[in-house]
Every structure is written in C-alpha cells, then in structure tokens.
C-alpha positions as CSV (number, residue, x, y, z in Angstrom):
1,X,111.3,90.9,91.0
2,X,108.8,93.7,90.4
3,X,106.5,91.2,87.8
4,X,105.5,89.4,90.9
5,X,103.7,92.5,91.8
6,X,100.0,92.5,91.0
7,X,100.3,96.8,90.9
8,X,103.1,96.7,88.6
9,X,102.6,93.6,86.6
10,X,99.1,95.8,85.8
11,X,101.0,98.3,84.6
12,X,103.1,96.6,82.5
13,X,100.2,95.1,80.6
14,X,99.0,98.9,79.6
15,X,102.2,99.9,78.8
16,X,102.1,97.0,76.2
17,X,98.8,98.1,74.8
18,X,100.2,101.8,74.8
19,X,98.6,103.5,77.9
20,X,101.0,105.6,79.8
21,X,101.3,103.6,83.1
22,X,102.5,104.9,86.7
23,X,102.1,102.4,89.3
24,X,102.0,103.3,92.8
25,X,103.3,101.1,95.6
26,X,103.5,101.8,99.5
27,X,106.7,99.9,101.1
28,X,105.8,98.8,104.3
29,X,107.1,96.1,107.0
30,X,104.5,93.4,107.2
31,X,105.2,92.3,110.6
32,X,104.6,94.3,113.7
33,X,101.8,96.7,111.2
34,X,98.7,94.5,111.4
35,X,96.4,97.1,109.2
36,X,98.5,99.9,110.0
37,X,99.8,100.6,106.5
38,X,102.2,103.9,107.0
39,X,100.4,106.2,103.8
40,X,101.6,109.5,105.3
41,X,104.2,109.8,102.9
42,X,102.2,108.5,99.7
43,X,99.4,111.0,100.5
44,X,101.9,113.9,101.0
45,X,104.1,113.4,98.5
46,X,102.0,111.4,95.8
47,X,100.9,114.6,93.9
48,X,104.4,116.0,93.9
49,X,106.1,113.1,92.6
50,X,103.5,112.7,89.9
51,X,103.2,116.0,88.7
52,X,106.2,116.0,86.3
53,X,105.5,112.7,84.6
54,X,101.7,113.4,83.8
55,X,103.0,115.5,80.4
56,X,106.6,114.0,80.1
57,X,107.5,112.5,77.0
58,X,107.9,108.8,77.5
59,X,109.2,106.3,74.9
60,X,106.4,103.2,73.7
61,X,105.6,100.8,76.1
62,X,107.5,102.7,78.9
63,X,106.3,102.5,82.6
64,X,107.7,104.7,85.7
65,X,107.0,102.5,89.3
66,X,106.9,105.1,92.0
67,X,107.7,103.5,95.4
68,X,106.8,105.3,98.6
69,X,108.6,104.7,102.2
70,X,107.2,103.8,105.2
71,X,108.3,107.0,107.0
72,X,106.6,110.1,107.9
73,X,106.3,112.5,105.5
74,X,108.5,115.0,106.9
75,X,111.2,112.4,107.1
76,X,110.9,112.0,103.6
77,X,113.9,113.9,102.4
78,X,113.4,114.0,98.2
79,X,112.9,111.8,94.9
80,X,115.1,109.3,94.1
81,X,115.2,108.2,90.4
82,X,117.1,104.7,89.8
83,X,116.8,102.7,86.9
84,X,114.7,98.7,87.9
C-alpha cells in the first residue's frame, strides 16, 4: 500500500491542494545493504524519466510515483508505466 509511504503519502497531500506531485522512491533490499542504498540507477536515469512529465498535462489532483530498481544503471533496460 503506497499510503504507508511517507514520500508518497507527501505527495498525495499536494496533489489534493493542486501542486503537480512526482514522488521519487529508490527500491532497495533492506537486509544484507546496511547504508549501502543502490542510487546508480536513480541518479542515471532520474532526469530521463522526469523530463516528459515536467510539461505534461495531468488531470486535478493527479500524482505519477516513479520507482527506481536497485540495479546498476546499465542494467536498467527502459520505463515501465503501470497503473497503482
């Protein structure tokens, strides 16, 4: 349940009040990383994936969640869109 998410649960609250809201969340395993927190793909990719939705047309109260792997980037093979 993304509402238990303090990033997205954020966002939903501007999206309520009107502000166009993109939240970004790493995926990561939390066992075996201790405070290594895999952001190669985030920082590659982050600008590429955000890009397109900074003009789009969105309807009221709308909010786009972009999810990034924990992989390297250049195992990162493209954009998924999928409805929550």
């Amino acid at each position: 349940d993304v509402t238990y998410s303090g990033t997205v649960s954020a966002a939903i609250e501007g999206a309520l009040a009107g502000i166009r809201s993109i939240p970004l969340s790493q995926v990561y395993a939390s066992e075996g990383l201790g405070d290594a927190v895999p952001f190669g793909a985030a920082e590659a990719w982050g600008a590429r994936v955000l890009a397109p939705l900074l003009d789009a047309p969105f309807a009221p109260r709308t909010l786009v969640n972009i999810n990034f792997p924990a992989r390297l980037p250049e195992d990162v093979q493209g954009i998924r869109v999928v409805r929550q």
